[in-house]
Backbone bond lengths (Angstrom), bond angles and torsions (degrees), N, CA, C in turn:
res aa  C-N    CA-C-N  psi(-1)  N-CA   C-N-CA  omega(-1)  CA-C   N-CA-C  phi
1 X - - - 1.454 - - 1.523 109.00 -
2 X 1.102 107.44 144.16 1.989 113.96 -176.72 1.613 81.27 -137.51
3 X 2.194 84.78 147.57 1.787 89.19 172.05 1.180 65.06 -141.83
4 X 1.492 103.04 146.86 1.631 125.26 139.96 1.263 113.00 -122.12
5 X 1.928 96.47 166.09 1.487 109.24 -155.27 1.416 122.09 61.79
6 X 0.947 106.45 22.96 2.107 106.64 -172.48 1.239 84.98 -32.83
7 X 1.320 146.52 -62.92 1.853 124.22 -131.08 1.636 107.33 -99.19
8 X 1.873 101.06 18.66 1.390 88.08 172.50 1.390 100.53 -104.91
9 X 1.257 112.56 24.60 1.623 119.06 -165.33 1.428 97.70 -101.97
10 X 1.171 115.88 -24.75 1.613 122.51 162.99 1.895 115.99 -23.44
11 X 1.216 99.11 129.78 1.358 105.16 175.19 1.683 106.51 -137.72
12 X 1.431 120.50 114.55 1.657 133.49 -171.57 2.056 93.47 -98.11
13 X 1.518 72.77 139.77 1.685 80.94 164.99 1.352 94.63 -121.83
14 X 1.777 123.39 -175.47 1.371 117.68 -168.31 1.599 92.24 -121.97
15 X 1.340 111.73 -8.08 1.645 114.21 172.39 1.460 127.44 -86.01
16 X 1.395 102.49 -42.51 1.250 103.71 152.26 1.357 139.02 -161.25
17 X 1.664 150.15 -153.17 1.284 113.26 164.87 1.917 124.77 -57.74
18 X 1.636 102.03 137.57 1.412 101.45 166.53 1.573 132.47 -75.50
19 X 1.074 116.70 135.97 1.743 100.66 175.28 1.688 112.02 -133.29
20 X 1.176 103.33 146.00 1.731 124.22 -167.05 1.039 132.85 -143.14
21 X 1.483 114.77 90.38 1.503 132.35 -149.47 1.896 97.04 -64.95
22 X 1.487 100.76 119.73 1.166 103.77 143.40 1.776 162.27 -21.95
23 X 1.524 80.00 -95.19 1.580 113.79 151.66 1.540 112.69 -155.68
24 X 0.711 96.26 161.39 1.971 118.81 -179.44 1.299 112.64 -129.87
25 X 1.328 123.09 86.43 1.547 126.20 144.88 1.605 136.26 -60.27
26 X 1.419 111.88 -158.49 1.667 102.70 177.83 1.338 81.23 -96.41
27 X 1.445 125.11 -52.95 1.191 107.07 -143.56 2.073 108.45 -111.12
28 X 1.587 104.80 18.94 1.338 105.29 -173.98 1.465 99.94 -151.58
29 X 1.352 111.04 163.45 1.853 111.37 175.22 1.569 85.68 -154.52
30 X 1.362 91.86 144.71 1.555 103.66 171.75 2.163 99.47 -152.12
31 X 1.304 86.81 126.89 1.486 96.88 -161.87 1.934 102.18 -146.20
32 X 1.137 125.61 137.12 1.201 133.37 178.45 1.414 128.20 -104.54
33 X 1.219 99.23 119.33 1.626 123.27 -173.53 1.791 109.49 -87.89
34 X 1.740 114.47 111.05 0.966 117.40 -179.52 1.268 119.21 -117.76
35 X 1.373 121.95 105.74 1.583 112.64 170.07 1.746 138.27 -92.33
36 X 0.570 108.47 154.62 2.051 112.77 -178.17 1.957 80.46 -83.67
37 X 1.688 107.37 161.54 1.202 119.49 -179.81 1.551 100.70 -61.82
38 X 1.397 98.99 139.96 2.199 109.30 156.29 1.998 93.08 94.16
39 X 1.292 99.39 -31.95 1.921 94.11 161.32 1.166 114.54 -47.13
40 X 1.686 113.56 146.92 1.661 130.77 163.47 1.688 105.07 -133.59
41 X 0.978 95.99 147.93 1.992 114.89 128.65 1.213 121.68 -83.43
42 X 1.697 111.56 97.21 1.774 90.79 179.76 1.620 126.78 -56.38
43 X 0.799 121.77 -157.95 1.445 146.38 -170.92 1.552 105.10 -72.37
44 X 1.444 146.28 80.73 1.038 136.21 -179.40 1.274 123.76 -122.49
45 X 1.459 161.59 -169.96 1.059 174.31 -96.85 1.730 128.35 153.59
46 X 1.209 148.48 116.10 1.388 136.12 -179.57 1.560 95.92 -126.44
47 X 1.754 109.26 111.64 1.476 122.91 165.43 1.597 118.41 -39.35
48 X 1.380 145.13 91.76 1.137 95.05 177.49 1.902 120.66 127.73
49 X 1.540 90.46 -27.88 1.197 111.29 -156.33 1.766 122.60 -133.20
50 X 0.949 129.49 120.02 1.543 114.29 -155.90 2.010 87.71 -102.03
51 X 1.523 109.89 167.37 0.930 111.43 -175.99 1.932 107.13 -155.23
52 X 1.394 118.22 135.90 1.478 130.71 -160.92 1.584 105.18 -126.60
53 X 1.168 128.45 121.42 1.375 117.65 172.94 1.451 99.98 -134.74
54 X 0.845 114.06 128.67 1.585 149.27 -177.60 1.835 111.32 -120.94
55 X 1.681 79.13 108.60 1.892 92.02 178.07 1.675 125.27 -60.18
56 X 1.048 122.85 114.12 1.903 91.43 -172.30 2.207 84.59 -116.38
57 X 1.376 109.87 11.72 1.711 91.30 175.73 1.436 111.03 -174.69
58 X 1.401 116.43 112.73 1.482 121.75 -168.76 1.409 115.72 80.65
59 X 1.472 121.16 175.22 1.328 146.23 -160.07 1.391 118.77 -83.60
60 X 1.314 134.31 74.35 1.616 119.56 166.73 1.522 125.99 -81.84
61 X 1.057 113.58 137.22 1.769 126.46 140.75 1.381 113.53 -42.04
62 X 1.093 137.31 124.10 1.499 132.07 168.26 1.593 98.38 -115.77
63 X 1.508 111.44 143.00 1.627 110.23 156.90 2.022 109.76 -127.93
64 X 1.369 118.56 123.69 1.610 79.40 -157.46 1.953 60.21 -150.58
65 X 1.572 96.46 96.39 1.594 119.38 169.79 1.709 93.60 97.45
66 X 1.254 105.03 -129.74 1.685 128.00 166.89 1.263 122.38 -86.79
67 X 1.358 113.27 -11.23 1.782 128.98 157.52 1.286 127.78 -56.62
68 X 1.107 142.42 97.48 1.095 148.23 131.40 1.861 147.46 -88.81
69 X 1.760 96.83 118.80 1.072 98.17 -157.48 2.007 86.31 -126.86
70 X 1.986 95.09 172.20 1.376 107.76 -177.24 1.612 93.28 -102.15
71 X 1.229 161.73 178.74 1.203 158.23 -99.09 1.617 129.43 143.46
72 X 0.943 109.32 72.22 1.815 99.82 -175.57 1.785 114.61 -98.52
73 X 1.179 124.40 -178.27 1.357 130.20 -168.97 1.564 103.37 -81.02
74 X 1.400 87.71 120.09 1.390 110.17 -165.17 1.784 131.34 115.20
75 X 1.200 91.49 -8.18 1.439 111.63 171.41 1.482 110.70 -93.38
76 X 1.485 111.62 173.56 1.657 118.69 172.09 1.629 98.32 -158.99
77 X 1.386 78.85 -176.51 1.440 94.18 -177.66 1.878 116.18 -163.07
78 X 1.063 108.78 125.66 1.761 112.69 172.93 1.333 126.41 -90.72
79 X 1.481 103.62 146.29 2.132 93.34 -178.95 1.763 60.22 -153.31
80 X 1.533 102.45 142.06 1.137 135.52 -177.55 1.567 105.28 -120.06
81 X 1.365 98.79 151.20 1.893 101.34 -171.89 1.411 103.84 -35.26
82 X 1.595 103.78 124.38 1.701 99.86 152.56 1.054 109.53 124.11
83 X 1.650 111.14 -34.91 1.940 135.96 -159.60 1.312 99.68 -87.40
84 X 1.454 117.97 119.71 1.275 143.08 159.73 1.775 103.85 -28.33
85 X 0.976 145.69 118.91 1.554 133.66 165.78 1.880 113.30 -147.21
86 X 1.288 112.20 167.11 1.382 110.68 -168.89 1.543 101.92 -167.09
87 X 1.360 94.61 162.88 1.787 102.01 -178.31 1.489 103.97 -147.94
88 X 1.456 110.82 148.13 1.527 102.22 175.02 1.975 91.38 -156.81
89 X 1.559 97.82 171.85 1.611 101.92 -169.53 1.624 82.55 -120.52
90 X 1.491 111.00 125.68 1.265 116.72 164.94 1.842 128.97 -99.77
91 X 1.564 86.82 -0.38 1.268 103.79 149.79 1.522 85.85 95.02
92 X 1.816 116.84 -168.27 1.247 106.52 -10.34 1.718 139.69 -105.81
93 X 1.599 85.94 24.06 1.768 103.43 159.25 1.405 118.85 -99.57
94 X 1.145 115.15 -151.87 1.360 131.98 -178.83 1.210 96.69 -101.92
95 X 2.188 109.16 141.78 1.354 127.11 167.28 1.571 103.48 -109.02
96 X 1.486 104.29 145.72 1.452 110.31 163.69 1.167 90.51 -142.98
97 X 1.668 111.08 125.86 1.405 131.33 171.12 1.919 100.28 -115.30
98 X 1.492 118.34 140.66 1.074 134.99 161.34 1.735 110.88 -80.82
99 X 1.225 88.10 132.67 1.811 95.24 -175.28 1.671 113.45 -118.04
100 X 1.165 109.71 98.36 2.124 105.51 179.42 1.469 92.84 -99.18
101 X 1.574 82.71 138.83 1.719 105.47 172.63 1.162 102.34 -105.73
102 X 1.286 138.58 150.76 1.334 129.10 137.54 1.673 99.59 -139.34
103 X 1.470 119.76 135.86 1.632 106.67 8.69 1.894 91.06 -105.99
104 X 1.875 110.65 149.53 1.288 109.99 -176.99 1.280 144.66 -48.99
105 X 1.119 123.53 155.50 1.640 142.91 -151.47 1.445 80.77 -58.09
106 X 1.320 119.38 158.59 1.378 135.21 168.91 1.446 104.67 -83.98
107 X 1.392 128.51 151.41 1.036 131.41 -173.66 1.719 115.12 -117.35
């Protein structure tokens, strides 16, 4: 499978962050997280599960443990099973961050 343009595949809601599965494998998911400015992902955790986000448009906040960094397209960031991590758009455009799971969210 080939995608191009992944980040025009982006889909924003105005309520809260949007998300737009990629692809879905057995053993990988890669799906894109789009926010409108002042949106987050709070602070969460995946048992089990490692997680990669890679900026491909606009400005994120990253928190991924006690790390905190600012983030532009072309950057990433890792939180490995267990690790506290978070994302938010501080505006003042639109963020679309790419999100790989491995191994993918249960369905």
């Amino acid at each position: 499978m080939i995608v191009r343009g992944v980040a025009k595949l982006a889909e924003f809601q105005h309520e809260k962050m949007g998300k737009t599965t990629v692809v879905a494998g057995e053993s990988l998911f890669v799906g894109l997280n789009s926010f409108e400015p002042g949106q987050e992902h709070s602070a969460h955790t995946h048992a089990g599960q490692d997680k990669l986000y890679v900026i491909l448009d606009g400005t994120a906040e990253v928190q991924i443990g006690e790390e905190q960094a600012v983030l532009a397209a072309g950057d990433a960031a890792f939180a490995s099973s267990g690790v506290v991590h978070a994302i938010r758009n501080p505006g003042p455009g639109r963020l679309v961050a790419m999100a790989i799971l491995a191994p993918p969210p249960k369905r």
